[in-house]
C-alpha positions in Angstrom: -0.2 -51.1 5.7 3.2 -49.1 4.7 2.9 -45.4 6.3 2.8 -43.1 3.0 4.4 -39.7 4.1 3.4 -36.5 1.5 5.3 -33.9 0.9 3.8 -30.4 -0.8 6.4 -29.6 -3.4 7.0 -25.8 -3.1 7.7 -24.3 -6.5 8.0 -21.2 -8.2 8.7 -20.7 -12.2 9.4 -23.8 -12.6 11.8 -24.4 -9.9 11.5 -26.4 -6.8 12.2 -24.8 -3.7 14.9 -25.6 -1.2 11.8 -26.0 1.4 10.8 -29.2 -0.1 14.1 -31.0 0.3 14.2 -29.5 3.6 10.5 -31.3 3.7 12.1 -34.8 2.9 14.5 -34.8 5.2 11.8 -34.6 7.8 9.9 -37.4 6.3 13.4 -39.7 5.6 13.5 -39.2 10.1 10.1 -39.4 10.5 9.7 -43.0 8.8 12.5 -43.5 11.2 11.3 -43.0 14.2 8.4 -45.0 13.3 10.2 -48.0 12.7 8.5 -48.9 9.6 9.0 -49.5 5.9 7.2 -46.6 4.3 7.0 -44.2 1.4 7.6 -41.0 0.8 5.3 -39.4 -1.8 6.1 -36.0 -3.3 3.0 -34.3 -4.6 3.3 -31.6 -6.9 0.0 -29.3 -8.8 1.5 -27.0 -11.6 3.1 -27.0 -15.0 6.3 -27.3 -16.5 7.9 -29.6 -13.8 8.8 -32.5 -15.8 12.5 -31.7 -15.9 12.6 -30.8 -12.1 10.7 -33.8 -10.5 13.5 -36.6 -10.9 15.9 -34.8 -8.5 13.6 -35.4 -5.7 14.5 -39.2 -5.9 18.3 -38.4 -4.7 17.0 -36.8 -1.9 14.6 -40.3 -0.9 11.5 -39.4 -2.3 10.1 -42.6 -4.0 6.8 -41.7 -5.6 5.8 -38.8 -7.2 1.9 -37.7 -8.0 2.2 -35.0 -10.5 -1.0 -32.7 -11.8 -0.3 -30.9 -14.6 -2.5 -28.1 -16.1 -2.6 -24.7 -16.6 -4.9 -24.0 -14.4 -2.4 -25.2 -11.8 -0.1 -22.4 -12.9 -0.7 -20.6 -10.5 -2.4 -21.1 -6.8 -5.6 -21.1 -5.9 -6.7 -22.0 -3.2 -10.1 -23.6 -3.6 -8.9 -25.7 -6.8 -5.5 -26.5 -4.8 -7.8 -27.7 -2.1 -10.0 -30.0 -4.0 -7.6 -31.3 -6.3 -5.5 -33.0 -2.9 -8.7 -34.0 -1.4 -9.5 -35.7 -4.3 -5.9 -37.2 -4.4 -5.6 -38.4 -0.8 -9.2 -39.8 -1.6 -7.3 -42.3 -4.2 -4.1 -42.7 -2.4 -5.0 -42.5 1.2 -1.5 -40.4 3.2 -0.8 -40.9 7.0 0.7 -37.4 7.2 0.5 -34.5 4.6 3.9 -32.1 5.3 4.3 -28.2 3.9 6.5 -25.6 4.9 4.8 -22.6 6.6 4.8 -20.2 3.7 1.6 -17.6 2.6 0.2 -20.0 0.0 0.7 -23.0 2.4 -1.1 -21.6 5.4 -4.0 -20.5 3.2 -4.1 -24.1 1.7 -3.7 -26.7 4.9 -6.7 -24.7 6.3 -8.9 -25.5 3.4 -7.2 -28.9 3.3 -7.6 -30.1 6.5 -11.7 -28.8 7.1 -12.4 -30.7 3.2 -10.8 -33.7 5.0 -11.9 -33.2 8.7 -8.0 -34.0 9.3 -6.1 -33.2 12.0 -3.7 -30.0 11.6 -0.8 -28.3 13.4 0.8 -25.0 11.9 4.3 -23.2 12.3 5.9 -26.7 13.3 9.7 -27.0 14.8 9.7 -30.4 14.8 7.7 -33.8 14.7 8.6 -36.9 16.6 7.0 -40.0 17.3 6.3 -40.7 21.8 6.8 -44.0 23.3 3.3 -44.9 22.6 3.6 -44.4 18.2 1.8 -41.3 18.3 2.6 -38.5 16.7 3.5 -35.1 18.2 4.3 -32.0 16.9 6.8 -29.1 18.7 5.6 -25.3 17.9 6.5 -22.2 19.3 3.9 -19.9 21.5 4.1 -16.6 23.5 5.9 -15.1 20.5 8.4 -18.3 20.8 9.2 -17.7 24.6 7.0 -21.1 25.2 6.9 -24.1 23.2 3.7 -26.5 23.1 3.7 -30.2 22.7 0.8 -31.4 20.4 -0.7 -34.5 20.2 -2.7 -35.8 17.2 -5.6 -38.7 17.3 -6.7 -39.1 14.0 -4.6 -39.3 10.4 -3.7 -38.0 8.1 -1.9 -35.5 10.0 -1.4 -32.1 8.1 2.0 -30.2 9.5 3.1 -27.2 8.3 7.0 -26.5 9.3 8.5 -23.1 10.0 11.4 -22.5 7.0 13.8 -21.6 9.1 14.0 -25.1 10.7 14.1 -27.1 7.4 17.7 -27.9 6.9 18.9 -28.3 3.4 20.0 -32.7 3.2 22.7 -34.0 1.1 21.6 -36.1 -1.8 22.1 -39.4 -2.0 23.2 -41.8 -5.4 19.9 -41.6 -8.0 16.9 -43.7 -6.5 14.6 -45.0 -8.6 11.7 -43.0 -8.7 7.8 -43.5 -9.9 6.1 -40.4 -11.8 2.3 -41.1 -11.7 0.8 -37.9 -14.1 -2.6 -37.5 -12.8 -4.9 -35.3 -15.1 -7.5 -32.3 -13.5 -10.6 -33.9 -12.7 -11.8 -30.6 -11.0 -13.3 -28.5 -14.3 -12.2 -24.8 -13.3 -15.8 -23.9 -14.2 -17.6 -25.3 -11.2 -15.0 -23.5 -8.9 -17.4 -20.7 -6.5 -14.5 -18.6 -6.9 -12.2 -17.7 -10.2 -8.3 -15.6 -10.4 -9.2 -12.6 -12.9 -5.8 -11.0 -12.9 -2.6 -11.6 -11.1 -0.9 -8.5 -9.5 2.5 -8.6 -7.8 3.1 -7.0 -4.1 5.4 -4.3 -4.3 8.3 -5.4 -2.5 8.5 -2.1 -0.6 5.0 -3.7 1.5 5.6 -7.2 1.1 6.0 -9.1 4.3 9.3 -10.5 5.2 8.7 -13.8 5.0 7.6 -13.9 1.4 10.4 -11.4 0.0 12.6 -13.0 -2.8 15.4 -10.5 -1.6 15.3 -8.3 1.7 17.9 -5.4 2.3 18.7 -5.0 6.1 20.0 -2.4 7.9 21.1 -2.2 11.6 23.7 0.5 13.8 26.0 1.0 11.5 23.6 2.9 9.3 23.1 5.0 11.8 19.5 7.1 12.7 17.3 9.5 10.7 17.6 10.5 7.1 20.7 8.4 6.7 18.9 5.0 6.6 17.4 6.6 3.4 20.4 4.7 1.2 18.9 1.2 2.7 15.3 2.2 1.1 17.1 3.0 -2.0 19.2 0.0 -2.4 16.3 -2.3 -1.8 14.3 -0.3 -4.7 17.3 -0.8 -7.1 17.8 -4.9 -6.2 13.8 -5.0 -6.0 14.4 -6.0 -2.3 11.8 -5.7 1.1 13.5 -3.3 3.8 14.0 -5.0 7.4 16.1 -3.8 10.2 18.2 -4.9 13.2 16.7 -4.6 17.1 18.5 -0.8 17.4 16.8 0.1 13.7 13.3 -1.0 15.1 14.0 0.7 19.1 15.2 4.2 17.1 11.0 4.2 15.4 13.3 4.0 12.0 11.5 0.9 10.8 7.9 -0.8 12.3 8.1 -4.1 14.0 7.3 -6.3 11.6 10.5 -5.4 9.7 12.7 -6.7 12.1 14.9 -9.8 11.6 16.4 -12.3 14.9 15.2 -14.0 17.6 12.5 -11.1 18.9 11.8 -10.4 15.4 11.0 -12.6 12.5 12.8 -15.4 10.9 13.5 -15.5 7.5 14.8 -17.4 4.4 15.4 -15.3 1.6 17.0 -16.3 -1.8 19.1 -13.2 -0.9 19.9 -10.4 1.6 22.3 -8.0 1.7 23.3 -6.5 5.6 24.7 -3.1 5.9 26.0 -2.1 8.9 25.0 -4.9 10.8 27.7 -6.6 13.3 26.2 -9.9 13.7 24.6 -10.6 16.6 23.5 -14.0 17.5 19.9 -12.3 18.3 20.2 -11.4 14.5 22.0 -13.9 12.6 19.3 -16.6 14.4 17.0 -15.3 11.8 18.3 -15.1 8.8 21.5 -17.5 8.8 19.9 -20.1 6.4 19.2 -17.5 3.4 20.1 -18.5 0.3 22.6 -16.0 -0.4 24.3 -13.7 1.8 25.9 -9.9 1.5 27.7 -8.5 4.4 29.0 -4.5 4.3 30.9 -3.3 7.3 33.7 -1.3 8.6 35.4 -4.2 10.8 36.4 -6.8 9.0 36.5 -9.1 12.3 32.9 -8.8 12.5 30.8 -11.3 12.7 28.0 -11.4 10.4 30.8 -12.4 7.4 30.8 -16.0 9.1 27.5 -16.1 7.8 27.7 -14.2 4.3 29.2 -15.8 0.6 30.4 -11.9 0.0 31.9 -9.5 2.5 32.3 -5.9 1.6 35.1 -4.2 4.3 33.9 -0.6 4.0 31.5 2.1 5.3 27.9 1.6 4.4 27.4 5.2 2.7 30.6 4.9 0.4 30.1 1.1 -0.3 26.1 1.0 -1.5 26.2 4.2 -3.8 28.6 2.5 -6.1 26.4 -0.7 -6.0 23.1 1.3 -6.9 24.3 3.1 -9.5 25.3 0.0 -12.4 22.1 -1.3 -10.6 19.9 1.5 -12.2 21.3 0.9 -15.1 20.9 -2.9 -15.8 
């Protein structure tokens, strides 16, 4: 029996996330390491994804089981649930793969107790021991320690932290098989049902699920000045985070801190002001999508990292940058 590998395809409005290919990749060494032919099977719940499914074959995804409904729109987690336990009923996967985001972590949780699988969250890597079994690498102690895990029963659910999923090259077009699966859930025997959709302000919204962050370290300097950083982020609709000195000076709460002691994240764009660079910093946000740098030496490191660097001071630069931004 081949080894059938899924892969959760992350997608918002229509638009598949770079987590997913990062998500293949993983499978493509997995299957690898195994030693075996296999599959890997992309499964995707939502609507409007015709146009953005074929891709995944260049990146060596093979089969494709899409749901289409609107009910699938958007997530919830109890039809989410069903709907793959009824799918890996059908088409039976050794190991079920997600990225670590919010929806994801509410959804293997609810996945793996429907299907008494085995699970194993905020993953750094998966590899296969000198005996074929699986084991999963994740970070504990606040990543000073790293535990090896072992699993003894399949499918094996993994969720992988976003910062380790490396965006892969794509290969010549594959051939690729669609299977359209309809709902066979009806939405009204759900215990639970979404009555209206409100989105987070992205002043409160956690780090790690901010479209656009707006970070601010030394160079802002303390007090009243970081104000401009709070005002930036309001005009990009950006989440406020901070360098280690921002967080030490009481300036910004813990949880708003980016780097290796903080929190690693993968935006679709940040904009630094007054940050230097730091390894300790750049290790957690160097695989955003897009990258802004602002700062008075124009030696320093963080523009290694950044797709636009702005030589100038932080409080001449960002007032010329919120003001067009109002107006659009």
């Amino acid at each position: 029996m081949q080894t059938d590998i899924w892969i959760w395809v992350h997608h918002r409005e229509g638009t598949v996330e770079e987590v997913t290919f990062g998500l293949i990749a993983e499978a493509q060494r997995l299957l690898a390491d195994i030693g075996e032919e296999g599959t890997v099977t992309a499964v995707a719940l939502g609507a409007d994804l015709e146009d953005e499914l074929p891709q995944l074959g260049t990146f060596g995804v093979s089969r494709v089981l899409y749901l289409e409904d609107e009910y699938l729109g958007f997530y919830h987690g109890e039809l989410f649930a069903r709907t793959l336990a009824e799918l890996a009923a059908r088409f039976p996967p050794n190991f079920i793969l997600m990225a670590h985001t919010p929806e994801a972590s509410d959804l293997c949780a609810r996945l793996g107790a429907l299907l008494e699988a085995a699970l194993v969250t905020r993953a750094m890597d998966l590899k296969i021991d000198d005996q074929k079994n699986p084991v999963v690498i994740r970070p504990v102690a606040n990543g000073y320690l790293f535990q090896d895990v072992c699993f003894n029963s399949s499918p094996c659910i993994v969720t992988f932290l976003p910062a380790v999923l490396n965006f892969p090259e794509p290969e010549e077009s594959k051939s690729i098989k669609i299977l359209k699966e309809s709902l066979r859930i009806p939405p009204e025997e759900l215990q639970t049902k979404v009555i209206r959709r409100i989105e987070a302000d992205p002043a409160s919204l956690d780090l790690e699920e901010a479209d656009i962050v707006v970070a601010g370290g030394r160079g802002v300097g303390k007090g009243d000045t970081f104000g401009i950083i709070h005002e930036l982020a309001a005009a990009v609709g950006g989440s406020v985070a901070g360098t280690r000195p921002v967080i030490d000076w009481l300036i910004l709460p813990y949880e708003r801190q980016i780097g290796q002691t903080g929190k690693s994240i993968t935006p679709r764009l940040i904009i630094n002001c007054g940050i230097s660079g730091a390894n300790e910093y750049t290790a957690g946000m160097e695989k955003s999508r897009k990258v802004i740098a602002i700062n008075t030496d124009p030696r320093a490191r963080i523009f290694r990292f950044s797709d636009l660097g702005i030589v100038g001071d932080v409080h001449e630069v960002v007032p010329l940058l919120i003001a067009p931004l109002k107006e659009i």
